[in-house]
C-alpha positions as CSV (number, residue, x, y, z in Angstrom):
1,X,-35.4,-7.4,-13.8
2,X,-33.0,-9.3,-16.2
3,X,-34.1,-10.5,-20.1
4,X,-34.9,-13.7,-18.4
5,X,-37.9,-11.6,-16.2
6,X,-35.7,-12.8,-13.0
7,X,-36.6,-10.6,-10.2
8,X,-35.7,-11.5,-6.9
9,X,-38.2,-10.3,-4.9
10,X,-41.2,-10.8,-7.4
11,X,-40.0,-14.7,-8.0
12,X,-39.9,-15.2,-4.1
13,X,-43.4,-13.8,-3.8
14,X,-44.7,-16.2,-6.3
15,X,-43.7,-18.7,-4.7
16,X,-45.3,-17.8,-1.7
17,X,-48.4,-17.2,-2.8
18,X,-48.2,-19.9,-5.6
19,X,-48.8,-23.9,-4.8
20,X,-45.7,-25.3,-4.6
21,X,-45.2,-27.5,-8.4
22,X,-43.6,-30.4,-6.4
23,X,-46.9,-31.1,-5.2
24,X,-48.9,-32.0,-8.2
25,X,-47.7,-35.8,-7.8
26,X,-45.1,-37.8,-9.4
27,X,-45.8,-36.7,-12.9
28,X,-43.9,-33.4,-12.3
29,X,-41.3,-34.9,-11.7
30,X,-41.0,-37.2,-14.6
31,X,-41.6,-33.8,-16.6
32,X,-38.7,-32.2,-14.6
33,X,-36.1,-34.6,-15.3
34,X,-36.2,-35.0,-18.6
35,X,-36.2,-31.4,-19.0
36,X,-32.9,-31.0,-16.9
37,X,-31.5,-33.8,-19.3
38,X,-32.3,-32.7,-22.3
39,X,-31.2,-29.0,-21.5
40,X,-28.2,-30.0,-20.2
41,X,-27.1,-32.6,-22.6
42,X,-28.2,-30.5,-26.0
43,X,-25.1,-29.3,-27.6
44,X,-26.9,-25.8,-27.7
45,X,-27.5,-24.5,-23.8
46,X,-30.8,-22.6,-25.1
47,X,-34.2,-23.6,-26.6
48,X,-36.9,-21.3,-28.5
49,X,-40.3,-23.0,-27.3
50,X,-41.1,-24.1,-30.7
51,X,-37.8,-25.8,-31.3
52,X,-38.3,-27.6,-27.7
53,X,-41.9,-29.3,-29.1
54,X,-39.8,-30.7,-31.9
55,X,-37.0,-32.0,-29.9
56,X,-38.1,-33.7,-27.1
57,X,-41.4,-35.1,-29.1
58,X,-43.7,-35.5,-26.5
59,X,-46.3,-33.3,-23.9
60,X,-45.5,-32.6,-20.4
61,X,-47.5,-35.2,-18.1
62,X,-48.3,-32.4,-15.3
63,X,-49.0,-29.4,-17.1
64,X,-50.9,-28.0,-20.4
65,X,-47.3,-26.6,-21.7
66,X,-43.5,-27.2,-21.1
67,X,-43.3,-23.7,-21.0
68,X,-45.6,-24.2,-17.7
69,X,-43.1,-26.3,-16.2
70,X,-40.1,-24.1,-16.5
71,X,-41.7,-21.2,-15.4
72,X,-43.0,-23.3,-12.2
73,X,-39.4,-24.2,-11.3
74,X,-36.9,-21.3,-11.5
75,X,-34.8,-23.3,-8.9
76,X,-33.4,-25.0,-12.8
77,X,-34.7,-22.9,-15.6
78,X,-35.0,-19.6,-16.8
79,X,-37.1,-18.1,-19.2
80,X,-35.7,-15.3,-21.6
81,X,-39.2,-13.4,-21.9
82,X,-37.3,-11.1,-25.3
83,X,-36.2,-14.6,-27.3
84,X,-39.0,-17.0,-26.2
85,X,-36.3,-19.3,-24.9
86,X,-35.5,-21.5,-21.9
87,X,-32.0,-22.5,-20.4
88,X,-31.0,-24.6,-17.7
89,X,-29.1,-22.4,-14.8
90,X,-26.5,-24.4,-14.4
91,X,-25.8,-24.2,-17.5
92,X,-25.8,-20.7,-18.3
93,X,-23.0,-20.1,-15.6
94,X,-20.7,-21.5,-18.1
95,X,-18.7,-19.8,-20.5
96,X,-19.8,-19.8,-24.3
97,X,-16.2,-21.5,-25.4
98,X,-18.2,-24.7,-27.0
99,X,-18.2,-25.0,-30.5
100,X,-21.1,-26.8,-31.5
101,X,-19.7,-28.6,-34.8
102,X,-16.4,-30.0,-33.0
103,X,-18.2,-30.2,-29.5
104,X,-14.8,-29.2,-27.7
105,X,-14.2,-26.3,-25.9
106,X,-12.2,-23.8,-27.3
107,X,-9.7,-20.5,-26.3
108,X,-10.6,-17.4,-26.9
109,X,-8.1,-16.9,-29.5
110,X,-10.1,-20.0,-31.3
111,X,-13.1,-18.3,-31.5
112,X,-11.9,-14.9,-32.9
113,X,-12.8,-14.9,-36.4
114,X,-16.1,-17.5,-36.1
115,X,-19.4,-16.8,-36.4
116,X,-20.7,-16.2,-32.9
117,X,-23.7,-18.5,-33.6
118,X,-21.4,-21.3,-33.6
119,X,-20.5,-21.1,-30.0
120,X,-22.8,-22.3,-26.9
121,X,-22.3,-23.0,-23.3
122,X,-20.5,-26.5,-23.1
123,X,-23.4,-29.7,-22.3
124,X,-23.1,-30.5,-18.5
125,X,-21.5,-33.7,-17.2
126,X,-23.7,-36.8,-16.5
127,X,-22.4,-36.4,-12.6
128,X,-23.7,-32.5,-13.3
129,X,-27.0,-33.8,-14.5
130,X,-27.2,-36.5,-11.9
131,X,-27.1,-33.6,-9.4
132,X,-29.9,-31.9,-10.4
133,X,-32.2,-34.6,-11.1
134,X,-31.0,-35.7,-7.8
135,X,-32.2,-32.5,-6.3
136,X,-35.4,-32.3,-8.1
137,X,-36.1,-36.0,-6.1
138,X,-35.2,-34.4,-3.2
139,X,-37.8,-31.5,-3.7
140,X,-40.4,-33.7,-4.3
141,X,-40.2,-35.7,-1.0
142,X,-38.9,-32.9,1.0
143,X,-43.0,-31.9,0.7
């Protein structure tokens, strides 16, 4: 098990004994994709839980928590159980080159010297984002 309590076989066994989230109606959805577009827009690629209430304003529409909703939908998000935190997969594939004041991506060479807190995984592009809000549609009336 990885810091973001990933575990192959134990995820795959909740979600065959678990309902499946895209089946709690339209609502989920709506909660889904504005997660997937604020995570992978933000110009930092992870969110404490706290800090997530303050940003995005609002209550989930399909669940008590939005911590709820990422951990019912590890096909997007994981969920460091050490740091509170969520991330978007996608987005955690990428490299931490982007420097957060600037928003560009940097070398290597760039970032020697810099505080590490400065640096993030670069923001997806809209097609990225349109991808996976694509995909979460396609979830939902696959069932």
């Amino acid at each position: 098990m990885d810091s973001y309590g990933s575990s192959p076989k134990q995820d795959e066994s909740k979600i065959l004994e678990s309902e499946n989230p895209y089946l709690i109606g339209p609502s989920r959805l709506i909660d889904v994709m504005a997660a997937i577009q604020f995570l992978g827009t933000y110009r930092y690629y992870k969110v404490g839980f706290d800090y997530w209430h303050d940003r995005i304003k609002t209550e989930p529409r399909s669940a008590c928590t939005w911590e709820e909703i990422f951990r019912q939908h590890p096909e997007f998000f994981r969920v460091n159980e050490d740091e509170k935190n969520v991330c978007l997969i996608l987005r955690r594939a990428r490299s931490k080159n982007f420097d957060v004041r600037s928003e560009e991506i940097v070398s290597p060479e760039e970032r020697d010297g810099l505080p590490k807190h400065r640096f993030s995984r670069a923001p997806l592009s809209t097609s990225d984002v349109s991808t996976l809000v694509n995909a979460a549609r396609q979830l939902l009336r696959g069932h």
